[in-house]
N, C-alpha and C positions, 0 to 999 in steps of 0.2 A: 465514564465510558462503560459501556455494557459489555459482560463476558463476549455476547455475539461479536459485537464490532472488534474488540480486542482479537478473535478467532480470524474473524477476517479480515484484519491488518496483518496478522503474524502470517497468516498466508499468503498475502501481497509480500510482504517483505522475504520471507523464507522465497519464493519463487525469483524475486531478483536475486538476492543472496546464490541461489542456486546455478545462476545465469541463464533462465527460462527467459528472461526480458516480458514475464507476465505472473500473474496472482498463482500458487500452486490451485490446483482442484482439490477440492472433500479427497475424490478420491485418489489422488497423488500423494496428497499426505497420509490418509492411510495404508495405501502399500507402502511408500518411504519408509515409515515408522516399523513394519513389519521386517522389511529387509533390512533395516539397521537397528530393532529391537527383539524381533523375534515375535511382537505383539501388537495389536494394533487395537486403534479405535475404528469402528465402524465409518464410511462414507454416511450412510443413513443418521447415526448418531450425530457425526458432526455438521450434519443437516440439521437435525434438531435443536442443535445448541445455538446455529447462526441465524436460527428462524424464530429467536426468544422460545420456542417452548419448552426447551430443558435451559433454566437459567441455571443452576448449580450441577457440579460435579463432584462423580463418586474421588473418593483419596486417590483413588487407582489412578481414574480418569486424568483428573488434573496432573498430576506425578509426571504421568505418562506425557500428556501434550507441555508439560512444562519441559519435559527435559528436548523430546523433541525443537523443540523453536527456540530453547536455551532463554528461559524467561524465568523467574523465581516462582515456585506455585501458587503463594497468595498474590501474585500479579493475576491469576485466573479468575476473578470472580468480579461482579458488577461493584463499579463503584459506586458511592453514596452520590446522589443529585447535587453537582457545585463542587465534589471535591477534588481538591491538589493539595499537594503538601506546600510545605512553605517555601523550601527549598525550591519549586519552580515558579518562575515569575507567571504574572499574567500573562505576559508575549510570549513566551512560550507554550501555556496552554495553546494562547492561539495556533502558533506555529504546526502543535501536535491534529489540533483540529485542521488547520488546509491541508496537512500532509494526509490524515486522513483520507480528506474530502478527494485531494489527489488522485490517491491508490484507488479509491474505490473508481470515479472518472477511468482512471489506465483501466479496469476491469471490467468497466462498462462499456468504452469502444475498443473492446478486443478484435471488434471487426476490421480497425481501421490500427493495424499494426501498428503504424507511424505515427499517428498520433497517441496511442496507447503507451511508444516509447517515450514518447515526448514527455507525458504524464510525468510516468513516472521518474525520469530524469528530473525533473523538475521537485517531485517531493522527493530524490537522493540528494539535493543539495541539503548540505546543513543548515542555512536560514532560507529554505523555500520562496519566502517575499523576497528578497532580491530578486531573485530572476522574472517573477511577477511582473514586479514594479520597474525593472529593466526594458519589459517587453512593452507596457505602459510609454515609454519614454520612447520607445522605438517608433511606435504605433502613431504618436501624436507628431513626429518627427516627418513630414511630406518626403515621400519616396525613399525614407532608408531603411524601411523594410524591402521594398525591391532592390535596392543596394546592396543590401545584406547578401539575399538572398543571390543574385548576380556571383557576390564572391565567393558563398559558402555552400552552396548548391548548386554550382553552373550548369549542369545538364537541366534540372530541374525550369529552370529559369529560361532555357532556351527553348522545352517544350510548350512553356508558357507565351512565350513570344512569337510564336508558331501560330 
């Protein structure tokens, strides 16, 4: 994973964390960081850093967004191509990759609120594919998605049937 992506996962997750029910912004996290350190990094900078073209950070830098997101500082920097330690299995790489792929999804239809929450509910469960392969089984199940949907969103279901 690359410092950028890592930047912009800790920002999907610090904005749930926060109860935004969305990714923080560049520059949320830079005022945050200022009101609760006195210092901050630039919105512009950490533009830069999620856009590949500042792949390394100065000691300050990192420190500074380390303690913000509560991450260890050599967590900040691009990993090697292929690498995990041993201690995580393969399925969990995967797992860290849908959750990923998730967050980024919730921040991409921020248009559509509700699905945005949907998203990212979905990458807060601890094994993510569950719910996936839950909804798999729903889907292939003839009308119990409408069923579902009947008892767990009844308004919803009624304007539907309208």
């Amino acid at each position: 994973m690359t410092l950028a992506d890592k930047i912009h996962n800790l920002r999907a997750i610090e904005g749930s964390l926060r109860g935004l029910g969305r990714p923080m912004t560049q520059q949320e996290v830079s005022r945050a960081m200022r009101k609760q350190f006195g210092k901050a990094i630039s919105q512009s900078y950490l533009s830069q850093i999620e856009s590949g073209g500042r792949p390394h950070l100065t000691h300050t830098s990192r420190t500074l967004l380390a303690k913000f997101f509560g991450v260890y500082p050599g967590f900040l920097v691009n990993d090697p191509e292929g690498y995990h330690t041993e201690l995580i299995s393969e399925l969990r790489v995967r797992e860290a990759t849908l959750d990923s792929w998730l967050l980024t999804g919730a921040e991409r239809f921020q248009s559509d609120p509700e699905l945005s929450a949907g998203l990212l509910a979905v990458a807060e469960v601890n094994d993510s594919r569950r719910p996936l392969l839950l909804l798999r089984e729903i889907l292939r199940t003839p009308g119990l998605l409408d069923r579902l949907e009947g008892v767990l969103r009844p308004a919803r279901q009624e304007k539907a049937d309208s």
